[in-house]
C-alpha positions in Angstrom: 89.4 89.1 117.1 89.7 89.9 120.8 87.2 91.7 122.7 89.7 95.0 123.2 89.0 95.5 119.4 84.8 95.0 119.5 85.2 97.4 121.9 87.6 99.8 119.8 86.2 99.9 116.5 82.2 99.6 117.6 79.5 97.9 115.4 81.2 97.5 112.9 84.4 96.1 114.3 85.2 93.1 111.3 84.9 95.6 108.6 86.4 98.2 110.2 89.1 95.8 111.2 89.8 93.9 107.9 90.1 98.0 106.7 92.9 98.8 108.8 94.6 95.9 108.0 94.4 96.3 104.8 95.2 99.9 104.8 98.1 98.2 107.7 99.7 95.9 104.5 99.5 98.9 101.9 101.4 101.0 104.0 104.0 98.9 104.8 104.6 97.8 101.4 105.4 102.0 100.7 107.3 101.9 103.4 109.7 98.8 102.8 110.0 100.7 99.4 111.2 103.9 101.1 113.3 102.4 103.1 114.9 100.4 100.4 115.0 103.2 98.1 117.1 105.4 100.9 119.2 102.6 101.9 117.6 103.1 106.0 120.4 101.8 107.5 119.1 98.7 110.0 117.2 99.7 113.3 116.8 103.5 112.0 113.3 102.6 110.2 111.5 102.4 113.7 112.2 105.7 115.1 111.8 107.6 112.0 108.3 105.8 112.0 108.0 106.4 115.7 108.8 110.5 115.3 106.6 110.1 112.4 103.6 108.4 114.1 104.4 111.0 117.1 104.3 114.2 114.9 100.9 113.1 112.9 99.3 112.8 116.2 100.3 116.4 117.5 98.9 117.2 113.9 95.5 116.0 114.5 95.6 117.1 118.0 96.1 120.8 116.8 93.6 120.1 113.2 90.5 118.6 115.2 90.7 120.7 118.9 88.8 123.9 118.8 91.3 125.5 121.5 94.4 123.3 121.3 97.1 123.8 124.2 100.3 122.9 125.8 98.6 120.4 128.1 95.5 119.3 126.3 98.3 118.3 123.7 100.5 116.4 126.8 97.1 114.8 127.6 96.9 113.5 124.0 100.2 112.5 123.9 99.5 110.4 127.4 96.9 108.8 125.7 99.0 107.9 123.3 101.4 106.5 125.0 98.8 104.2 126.9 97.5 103.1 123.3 101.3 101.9 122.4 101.9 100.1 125.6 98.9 98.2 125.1 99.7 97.4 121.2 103.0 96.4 122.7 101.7 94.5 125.0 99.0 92.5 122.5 102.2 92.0 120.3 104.4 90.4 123.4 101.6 88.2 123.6 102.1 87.1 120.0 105.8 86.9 119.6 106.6 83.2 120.2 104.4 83.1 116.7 105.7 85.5 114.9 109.0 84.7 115.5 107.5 81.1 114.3 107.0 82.4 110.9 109.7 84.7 110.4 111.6 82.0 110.6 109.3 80.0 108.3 109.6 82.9 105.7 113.5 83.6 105.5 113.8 79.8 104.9 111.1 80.2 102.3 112.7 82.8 100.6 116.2 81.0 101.6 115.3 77.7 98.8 113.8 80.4 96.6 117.4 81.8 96.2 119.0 78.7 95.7 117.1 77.8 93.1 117.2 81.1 91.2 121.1 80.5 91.6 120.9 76.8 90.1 
């Protein structure tokens, strides 16, 4: 775990961590389901999960702020922004190994085809 996340989840960063991945992995499983179930077509699951990720935050924004305005919202939303750049950024860092074993995985799942075809 990087410092960034000591820093972001506190004391107790390694349980707090191995929670949101967990809750991370649960909610990606629903939403492979969704998407499969709606037939998303390809590269229109990312900004529906985008707008979605956009609108919760303008929800919480309005539900936690005791007097919530035009630009205390725009503020959030800056800070927002900052806190996707920076996930983007971590994940840039990561690519050349996830794209590693992605490839690992089709070709897993690849040989698991052709033998339920045999």
């Amino acid at each position: 775990m990087s410092d960034d996340q000591d820093d972001l989840f506190g004391e107790d960063a390694h349980e707090t961590v191995d929670d949101f991945d967990r809750l991370t992995d649960l909610l990606f499983a629903r939403v492979v389901e969704f998407a499969e179930e709606e037939e998303v077509a390809e590269g229109l699951l990312s900004p529906l999960l985008l707008r979605l990720a956009l609108t919760t935050r303008m929800m919480d924004y309005v539900a936690t702020t005791a007097k919530p305005s035009g630009g205390g919202l725009k503020l959030d939303l800056d800070r927002l922004r900052r806190d996707i750049e920076d996930l983007i950024r971590e994940m840039k860092k990561d690519a050349d190994r996830f794209i590693a074993e992605a490839r690992e995985s089709m070709a897993a799942a690849e040989l698991d085809e052709d033998e339920d075809e045999s």
